[in-house]
MDAnalysis code that builds the backbone (N, CA, C; Angstrom):
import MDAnalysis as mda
import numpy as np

u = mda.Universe.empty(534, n_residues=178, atom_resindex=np.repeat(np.arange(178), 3), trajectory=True)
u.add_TopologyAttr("name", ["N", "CA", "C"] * 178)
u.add_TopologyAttr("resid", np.arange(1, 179))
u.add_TopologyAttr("resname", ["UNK", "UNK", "UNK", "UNK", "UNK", "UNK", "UNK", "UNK", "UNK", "UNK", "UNK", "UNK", "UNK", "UNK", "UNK", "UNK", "UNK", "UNK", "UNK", "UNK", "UNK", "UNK", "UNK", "UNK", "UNK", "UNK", "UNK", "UNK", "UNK", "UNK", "UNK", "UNK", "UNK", "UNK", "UNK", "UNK", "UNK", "UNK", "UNK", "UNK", "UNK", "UNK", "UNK", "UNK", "UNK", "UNK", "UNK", "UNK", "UNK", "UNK", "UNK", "UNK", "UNK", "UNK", "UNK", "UNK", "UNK", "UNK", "UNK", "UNK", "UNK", "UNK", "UNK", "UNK", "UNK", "UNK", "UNK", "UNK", "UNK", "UNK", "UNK", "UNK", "UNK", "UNK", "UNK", "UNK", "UNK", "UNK", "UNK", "UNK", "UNK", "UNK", "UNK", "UNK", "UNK", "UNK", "UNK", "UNK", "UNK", "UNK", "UNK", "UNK", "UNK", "UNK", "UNK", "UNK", "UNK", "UNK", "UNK", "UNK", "UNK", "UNK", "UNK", "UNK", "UNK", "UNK", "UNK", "UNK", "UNK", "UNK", "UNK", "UNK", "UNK", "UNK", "UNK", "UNK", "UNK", "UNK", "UNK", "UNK", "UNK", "UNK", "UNK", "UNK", "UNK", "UNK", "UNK", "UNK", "UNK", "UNK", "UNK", "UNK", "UNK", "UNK", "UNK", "UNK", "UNK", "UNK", "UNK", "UNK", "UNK", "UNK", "UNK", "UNK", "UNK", "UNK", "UNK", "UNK", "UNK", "UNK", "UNK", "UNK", "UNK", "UNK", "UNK", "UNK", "UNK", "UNK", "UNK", "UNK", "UNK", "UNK", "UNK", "UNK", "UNK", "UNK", "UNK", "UNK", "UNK", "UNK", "UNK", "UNK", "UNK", "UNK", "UNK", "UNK", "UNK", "UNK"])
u.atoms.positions = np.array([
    [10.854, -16.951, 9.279],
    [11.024, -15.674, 8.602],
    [9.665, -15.183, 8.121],
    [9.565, -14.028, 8.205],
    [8.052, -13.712, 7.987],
    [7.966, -12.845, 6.459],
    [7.069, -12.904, 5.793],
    [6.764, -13.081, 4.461],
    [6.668, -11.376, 3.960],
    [7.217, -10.563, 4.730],
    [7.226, -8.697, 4.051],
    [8.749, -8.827, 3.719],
    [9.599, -9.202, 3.797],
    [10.734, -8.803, 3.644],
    [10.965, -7.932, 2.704],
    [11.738, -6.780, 2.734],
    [11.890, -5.458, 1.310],
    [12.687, -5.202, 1.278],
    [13.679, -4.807, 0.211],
    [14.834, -4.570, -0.470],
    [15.096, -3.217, -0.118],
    [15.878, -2.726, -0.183],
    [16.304, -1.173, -0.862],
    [16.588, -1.085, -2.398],
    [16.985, -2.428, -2.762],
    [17.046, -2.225, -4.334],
    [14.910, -2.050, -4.773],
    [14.066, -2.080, -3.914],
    [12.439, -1.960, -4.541],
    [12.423, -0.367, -3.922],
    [13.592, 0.153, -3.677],
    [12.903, 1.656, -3.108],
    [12.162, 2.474, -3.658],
    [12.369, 2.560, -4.729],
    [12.128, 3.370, -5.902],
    [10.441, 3.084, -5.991],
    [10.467, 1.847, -6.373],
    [8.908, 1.586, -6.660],
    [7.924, 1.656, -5.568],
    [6.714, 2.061, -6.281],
    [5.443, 2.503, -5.549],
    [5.278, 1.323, -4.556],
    [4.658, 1.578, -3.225],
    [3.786, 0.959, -2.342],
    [2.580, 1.017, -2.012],
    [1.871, -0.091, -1.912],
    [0.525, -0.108, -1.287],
    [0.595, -0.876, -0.113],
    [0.204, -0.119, 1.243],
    [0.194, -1.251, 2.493],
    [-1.249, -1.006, 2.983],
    [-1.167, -2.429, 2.919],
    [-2.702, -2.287, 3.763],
    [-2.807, -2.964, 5.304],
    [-2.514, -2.414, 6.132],
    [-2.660, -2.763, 7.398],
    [-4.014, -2.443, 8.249],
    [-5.244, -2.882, 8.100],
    [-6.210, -2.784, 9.547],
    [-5.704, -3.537, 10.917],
    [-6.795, -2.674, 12.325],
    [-6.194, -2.826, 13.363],
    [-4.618, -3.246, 13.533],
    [-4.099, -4.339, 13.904],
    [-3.012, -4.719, 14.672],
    [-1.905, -5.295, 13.174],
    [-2.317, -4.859, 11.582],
    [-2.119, -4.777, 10.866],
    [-0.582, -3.802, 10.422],
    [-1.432, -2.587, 11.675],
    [-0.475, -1.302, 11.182],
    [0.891, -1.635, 11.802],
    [1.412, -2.044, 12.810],
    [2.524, -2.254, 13.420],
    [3.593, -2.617, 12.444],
    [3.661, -3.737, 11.513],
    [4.513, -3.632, 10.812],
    [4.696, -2.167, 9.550],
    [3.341, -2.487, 8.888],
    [3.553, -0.672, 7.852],
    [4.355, 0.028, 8.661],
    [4.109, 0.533, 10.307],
    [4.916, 1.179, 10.456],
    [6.304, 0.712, 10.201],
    [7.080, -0.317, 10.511],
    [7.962, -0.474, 10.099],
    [8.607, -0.369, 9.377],
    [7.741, -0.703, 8.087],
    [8.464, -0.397, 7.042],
    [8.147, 0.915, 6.534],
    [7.163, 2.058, 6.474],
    [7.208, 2.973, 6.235],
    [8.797, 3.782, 6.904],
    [8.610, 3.456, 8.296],
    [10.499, 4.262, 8.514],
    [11.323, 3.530, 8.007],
    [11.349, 2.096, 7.835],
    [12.722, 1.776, 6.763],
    [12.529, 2.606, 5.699],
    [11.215, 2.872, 4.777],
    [11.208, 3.536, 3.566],
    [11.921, 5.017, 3.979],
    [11.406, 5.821, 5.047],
    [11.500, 7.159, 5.278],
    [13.404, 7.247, 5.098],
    [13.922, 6.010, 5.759],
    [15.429, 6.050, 5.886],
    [16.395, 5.877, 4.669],
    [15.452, 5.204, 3.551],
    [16.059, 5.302, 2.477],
    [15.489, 6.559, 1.541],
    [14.813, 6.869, 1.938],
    [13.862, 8.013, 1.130],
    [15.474, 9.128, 1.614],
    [16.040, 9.586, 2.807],
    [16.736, 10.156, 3.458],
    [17.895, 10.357, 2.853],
    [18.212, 8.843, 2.653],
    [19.648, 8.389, 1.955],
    [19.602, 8.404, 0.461],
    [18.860, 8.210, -0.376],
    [18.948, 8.483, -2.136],
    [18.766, 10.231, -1.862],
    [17.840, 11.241, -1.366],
    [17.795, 12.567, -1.401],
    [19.039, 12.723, -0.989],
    [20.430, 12.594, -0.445],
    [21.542, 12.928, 0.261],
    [22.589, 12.373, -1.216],
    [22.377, 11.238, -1.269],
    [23.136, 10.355, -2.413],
    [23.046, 11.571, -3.949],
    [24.295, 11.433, -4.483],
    [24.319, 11.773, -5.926],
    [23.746, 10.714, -7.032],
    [22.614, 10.629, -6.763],
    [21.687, 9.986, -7.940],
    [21.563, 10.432, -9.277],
    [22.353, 9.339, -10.357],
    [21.485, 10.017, -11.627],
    [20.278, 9.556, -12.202],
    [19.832, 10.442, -13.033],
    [18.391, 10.340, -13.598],
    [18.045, 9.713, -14.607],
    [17.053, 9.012, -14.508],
    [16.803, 7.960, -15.375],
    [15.847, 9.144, -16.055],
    [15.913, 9.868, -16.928],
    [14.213, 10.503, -17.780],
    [13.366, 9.257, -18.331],
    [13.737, 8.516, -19.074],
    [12.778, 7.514, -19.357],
    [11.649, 6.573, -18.274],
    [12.292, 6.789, -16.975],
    [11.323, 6.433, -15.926],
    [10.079, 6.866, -15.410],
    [9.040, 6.656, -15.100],
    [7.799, 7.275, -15.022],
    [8.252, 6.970, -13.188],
    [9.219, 5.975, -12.369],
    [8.938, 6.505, -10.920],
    [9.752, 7.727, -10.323],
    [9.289, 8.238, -9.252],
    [10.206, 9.022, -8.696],
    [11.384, 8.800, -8.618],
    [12.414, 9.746, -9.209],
    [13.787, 9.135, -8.907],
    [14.630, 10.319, -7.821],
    [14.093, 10.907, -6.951],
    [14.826, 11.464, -5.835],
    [14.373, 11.372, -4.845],
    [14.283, 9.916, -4.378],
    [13.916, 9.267, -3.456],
    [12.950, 8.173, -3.434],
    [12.699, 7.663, -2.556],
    [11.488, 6.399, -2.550],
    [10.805, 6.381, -3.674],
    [9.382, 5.850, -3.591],
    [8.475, 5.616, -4.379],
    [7.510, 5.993, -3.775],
    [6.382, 6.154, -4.116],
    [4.970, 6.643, -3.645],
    [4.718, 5.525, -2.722],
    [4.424, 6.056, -1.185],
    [3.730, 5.060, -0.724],
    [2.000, 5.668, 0.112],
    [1.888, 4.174, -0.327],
    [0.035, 4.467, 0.222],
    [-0.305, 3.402, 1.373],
    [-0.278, 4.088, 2.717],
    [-1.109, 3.303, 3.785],
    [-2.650, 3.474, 3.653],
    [-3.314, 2.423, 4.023],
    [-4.758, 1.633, 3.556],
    [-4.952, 1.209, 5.476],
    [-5.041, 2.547, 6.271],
    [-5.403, 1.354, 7.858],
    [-6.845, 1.564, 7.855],
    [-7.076, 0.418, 9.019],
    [-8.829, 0.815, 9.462],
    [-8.912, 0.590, 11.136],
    [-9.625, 0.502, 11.611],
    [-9.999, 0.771, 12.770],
    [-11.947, 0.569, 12.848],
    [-12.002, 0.976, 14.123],
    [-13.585, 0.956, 14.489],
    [-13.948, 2.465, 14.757],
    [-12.870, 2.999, 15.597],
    [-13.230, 4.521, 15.704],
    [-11.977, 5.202, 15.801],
    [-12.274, 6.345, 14.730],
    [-11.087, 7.444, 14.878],
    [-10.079, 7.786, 16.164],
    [-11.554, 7.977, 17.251],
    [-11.174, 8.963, 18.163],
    [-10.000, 7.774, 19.021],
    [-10.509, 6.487, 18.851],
    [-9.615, 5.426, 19.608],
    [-8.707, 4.719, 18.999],
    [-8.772, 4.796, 17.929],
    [-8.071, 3.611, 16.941],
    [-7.328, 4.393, 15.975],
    [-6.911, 6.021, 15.943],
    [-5.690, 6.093, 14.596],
    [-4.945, 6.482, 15.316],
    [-4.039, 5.422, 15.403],
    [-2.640, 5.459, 16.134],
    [-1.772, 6.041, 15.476],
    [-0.795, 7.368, 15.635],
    [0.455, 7.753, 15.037],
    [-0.244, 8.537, 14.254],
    [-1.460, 9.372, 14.777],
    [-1.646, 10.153, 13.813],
    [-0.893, 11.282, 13.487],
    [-0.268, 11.756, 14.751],
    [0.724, 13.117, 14.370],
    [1.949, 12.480, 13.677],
    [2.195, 11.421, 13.796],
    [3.386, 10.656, 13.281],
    [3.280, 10.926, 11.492],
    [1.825, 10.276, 11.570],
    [1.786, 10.220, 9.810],
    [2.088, 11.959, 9.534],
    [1.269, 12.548, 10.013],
    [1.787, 14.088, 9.423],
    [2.670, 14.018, 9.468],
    [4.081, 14.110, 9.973],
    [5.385, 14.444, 9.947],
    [5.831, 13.933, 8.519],
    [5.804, 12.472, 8.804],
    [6.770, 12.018, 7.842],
    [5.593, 12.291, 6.604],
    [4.641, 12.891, 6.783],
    [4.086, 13.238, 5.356],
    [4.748, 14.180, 4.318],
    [5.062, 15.440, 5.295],
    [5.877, 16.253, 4.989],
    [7.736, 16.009, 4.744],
    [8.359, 14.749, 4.906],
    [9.221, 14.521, 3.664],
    [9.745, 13.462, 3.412],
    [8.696, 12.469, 2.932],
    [8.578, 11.876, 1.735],
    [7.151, 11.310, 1.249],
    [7.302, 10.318, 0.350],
    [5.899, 10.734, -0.615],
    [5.188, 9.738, -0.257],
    [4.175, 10.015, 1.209],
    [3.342, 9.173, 1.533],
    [1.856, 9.937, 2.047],
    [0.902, 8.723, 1.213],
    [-0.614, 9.241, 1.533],
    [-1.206, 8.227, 2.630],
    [-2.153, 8.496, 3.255],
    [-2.622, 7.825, 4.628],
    [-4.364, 7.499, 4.239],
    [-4.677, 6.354, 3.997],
    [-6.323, 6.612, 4.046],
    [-7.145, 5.668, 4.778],
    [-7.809, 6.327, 5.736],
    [-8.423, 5.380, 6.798],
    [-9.980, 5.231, 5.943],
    [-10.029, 4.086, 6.982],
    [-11.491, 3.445, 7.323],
    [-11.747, 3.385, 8.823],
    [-12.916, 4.169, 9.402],
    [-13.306, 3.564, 10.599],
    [-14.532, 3.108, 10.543],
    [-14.769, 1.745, 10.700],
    [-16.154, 1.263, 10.688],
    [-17.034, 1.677, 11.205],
    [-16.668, 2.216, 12.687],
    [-17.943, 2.754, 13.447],
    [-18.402, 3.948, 13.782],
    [-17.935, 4.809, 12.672],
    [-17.787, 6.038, 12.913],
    [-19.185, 6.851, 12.288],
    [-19.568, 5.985, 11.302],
    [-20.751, 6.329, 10.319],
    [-21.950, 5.212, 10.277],
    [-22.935, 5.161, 9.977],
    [-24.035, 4.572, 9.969],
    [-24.063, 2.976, 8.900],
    [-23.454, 3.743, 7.725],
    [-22.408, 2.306, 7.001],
    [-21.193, 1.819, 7.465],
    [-20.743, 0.789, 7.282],
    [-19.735, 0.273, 8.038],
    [-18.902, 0.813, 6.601],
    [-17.932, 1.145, 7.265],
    [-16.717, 1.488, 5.944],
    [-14.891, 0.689, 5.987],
    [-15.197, -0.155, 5.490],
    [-13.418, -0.802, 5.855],
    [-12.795, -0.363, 4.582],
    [-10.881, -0.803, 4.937],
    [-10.328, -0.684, 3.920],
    [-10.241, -1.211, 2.761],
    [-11.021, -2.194, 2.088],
    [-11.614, -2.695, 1.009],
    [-12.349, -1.959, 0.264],
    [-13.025, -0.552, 0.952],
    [-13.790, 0.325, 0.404],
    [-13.184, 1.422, -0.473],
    [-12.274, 1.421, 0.660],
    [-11.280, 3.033, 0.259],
    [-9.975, 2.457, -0.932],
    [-10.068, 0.852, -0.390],
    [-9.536, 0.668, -1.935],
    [-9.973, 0.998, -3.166],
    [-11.257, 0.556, -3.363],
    [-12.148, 0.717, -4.605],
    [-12.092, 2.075, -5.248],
    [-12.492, 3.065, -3.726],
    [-12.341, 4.069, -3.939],
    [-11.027, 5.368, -4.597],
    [-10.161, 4.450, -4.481],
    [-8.845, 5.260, -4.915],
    [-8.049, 4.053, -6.534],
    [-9.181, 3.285, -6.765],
    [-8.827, 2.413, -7.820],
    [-8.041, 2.211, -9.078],
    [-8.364, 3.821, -9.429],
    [-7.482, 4.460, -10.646],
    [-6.026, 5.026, -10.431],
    [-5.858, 5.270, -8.940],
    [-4.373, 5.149, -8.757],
    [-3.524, 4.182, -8.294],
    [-4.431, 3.177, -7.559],
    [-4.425, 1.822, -7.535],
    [-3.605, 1.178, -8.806],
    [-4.717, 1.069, -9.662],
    [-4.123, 0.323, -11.216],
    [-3.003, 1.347, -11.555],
    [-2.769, 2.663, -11.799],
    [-1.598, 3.166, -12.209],
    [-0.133, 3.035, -11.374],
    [-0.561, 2.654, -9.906],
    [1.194, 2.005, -9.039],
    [1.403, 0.728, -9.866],
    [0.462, -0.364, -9.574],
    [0.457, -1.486, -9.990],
    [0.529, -2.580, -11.378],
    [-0.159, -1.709, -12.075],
    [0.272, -1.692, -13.255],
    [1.327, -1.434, -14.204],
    [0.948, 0.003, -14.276],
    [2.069, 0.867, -15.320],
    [3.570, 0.685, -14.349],
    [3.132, 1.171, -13.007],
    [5.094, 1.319, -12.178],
    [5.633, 0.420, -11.325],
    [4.545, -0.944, -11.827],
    [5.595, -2.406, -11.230],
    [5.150, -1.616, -9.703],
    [4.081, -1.505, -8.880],
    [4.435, -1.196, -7.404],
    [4.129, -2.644, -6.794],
    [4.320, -2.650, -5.380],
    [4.377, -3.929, -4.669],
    [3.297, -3.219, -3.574],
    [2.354, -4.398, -2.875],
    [1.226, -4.630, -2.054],
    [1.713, -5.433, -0.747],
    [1.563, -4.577, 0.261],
    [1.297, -5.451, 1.377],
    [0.320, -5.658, 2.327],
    [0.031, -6.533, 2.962],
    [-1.218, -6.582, 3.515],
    [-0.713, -7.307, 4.690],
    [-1.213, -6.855, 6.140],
    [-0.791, -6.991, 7.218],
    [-2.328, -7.012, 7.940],
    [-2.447, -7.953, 9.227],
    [-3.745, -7.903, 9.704],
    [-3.746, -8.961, 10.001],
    [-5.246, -9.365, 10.305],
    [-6.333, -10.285, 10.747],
    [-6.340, -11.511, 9.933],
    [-6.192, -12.694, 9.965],
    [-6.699, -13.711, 9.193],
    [-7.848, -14.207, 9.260],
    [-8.993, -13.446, 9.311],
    [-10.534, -13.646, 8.964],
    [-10.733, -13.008, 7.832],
    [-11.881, -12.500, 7.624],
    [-12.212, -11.636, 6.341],
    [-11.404, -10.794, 5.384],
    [-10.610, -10.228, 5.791],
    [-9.972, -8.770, 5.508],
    [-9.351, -9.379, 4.405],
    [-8.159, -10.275, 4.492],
    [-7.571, -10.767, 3.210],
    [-8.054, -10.576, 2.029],
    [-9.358, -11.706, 2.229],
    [-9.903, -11.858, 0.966],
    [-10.911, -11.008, 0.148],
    [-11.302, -10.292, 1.604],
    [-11.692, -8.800, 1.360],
    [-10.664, -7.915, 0.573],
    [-9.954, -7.731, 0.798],
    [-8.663, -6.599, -0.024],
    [-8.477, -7.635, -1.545],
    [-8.516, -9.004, -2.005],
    [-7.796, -9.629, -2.814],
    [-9.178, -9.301, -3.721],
    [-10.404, -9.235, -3.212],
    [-11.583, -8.808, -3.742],
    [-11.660, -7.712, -4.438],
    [-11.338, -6.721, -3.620],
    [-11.492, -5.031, -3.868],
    [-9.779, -5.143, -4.891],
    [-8.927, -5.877, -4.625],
    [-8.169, -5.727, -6.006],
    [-8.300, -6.014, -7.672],
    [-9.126, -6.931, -7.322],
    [-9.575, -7.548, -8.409],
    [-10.740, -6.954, -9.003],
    [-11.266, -5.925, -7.944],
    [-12.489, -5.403, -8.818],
    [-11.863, -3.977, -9.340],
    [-10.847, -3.637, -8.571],
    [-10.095, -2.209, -9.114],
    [-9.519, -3.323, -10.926],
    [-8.645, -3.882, -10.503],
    [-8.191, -4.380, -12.149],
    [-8.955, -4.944, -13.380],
    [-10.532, -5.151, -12.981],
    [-11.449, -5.339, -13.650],
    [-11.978, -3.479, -13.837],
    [-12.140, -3.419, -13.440],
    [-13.039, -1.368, -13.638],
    [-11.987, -0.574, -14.032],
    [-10.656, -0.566, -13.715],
    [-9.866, 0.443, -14.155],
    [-8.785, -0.251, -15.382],
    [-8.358, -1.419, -15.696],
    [-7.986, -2.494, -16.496],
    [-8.416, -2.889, -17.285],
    [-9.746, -2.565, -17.289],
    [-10.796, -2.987, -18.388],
    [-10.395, -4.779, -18.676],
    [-9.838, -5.745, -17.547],
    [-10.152, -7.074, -17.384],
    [-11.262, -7.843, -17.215],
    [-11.485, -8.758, -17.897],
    [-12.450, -10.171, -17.195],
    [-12.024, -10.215, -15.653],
    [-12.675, -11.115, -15.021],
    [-12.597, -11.517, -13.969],
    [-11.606, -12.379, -13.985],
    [-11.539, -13.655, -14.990],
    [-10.158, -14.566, -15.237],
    [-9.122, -13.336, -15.292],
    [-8.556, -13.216, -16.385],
    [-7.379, -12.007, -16.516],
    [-7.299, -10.990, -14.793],
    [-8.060, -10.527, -14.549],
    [-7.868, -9.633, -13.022],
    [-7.002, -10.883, -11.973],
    [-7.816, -12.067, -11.616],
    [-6.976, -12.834, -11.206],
    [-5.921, -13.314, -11.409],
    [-5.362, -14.112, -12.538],
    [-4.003, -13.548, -13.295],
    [-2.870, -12.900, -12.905],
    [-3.138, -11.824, -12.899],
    [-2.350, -10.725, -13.058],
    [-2.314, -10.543, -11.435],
    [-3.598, -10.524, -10.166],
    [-3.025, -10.210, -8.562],
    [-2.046, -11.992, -8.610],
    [-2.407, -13.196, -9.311],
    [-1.838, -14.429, -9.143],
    [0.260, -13.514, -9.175],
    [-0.314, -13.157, -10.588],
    [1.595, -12.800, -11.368],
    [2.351, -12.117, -10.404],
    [1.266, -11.366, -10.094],
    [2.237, -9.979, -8.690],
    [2.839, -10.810, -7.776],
    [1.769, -12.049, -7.310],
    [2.142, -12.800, -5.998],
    [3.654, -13.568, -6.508],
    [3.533, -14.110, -7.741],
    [4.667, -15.070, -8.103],
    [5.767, -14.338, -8.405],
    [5.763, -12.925, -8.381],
    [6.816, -11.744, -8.842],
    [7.192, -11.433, -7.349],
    [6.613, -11.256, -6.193],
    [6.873, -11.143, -5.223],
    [6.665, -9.527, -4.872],
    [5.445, -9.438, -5.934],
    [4.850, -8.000, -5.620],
    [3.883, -7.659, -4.861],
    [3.107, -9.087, -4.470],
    [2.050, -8.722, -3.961],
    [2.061, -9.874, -2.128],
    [2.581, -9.327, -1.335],
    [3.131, -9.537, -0.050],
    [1.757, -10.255, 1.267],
    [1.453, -11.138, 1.435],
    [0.723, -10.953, 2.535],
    [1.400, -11.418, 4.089],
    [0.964, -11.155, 5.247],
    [1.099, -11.583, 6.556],
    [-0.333, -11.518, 7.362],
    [-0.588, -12.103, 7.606],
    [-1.735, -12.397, 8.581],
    [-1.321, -13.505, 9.744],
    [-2.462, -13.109, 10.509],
    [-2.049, -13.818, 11.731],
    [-3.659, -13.806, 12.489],
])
């Protein structure tokens, strides 16, 4: 059994997937399981929680994290992501390494989006997955998490670890590599 498994009872809550190269195949997956429940609570007579800070008419925020080497060859499903951008609540942010003179992976564009990072993960209980390569990238992303929950968390380095440890033992924070 392989280690993403997701509920419909976690619909609600925020996502972070991070899939580079051969990474993305599952996100996709589960982004259309999400899209299908996103489908089914908007159809469903849902009531409203006001005291909730997540979306409650439909899914949860989700954020794909892919990378690649080059745009022009490597972003697969790009008309795909537009579609289902337009209905439900998902953002797309690449890295292509070889596209620019710095190498740019998704460890970067983590950092870079850090403060909404810590506000899924933090404040709205979101869950992390990470799909990919078992060389670098892992510990690359477990890096760039820990430096988002240190800079935007205002954590030590002990405490930042901690807390990606708690997610893992909560079953918030998902990996698969291969």
């Amino acid at each position: 059994k392989g280690g993403l498994s997701i509920r419909k009872a976690e619909a609600r809550l925020p996502v972070i997937m991070i899939g580079p190269g051969t990474g993305l195949a599952p996100m996709r997956s589960l982004i259309w399981e999400r899209h299908h429940w996103h489908q089914q609570l908007l159809s469903a007579d849902v009531e409203v929680d006001t005291a909730s800070t997540q979306i409650l008419n439909g899914v949860g925020e989700t954020m794909l994290f892919f990378g690649g080497r080059n745009k022009e060859a490597d972003f697969f499903y790009a008309q795909e992501w537009e579609t289902l951008q337009k209905s439900m609540p998902l953002q797309i942010f690449t890295a292509f390494s070889r596209d620019q003179t710095a190498k740019i992976y998704v460890q970067d564009i983590l950092k870079q989006q850090g403060s909404v990072i810590y506000d899924l993960l933090f404040f709205q209980k979101g869950l992390v997955y990470v799909c990919g390569s078992s060389g670098n990238m892992p510990k690359a992303v477990r890096a760039a998490l820990v430096d988002v929950f240190k800079r935007c968390g205002s954590m030590d380095e002990r405490d930042a670890e901690n807390f990606l440890q708690n997610m893992e033992k909560e079953g918030r924070y998902k990996q698969e590599t291969w």
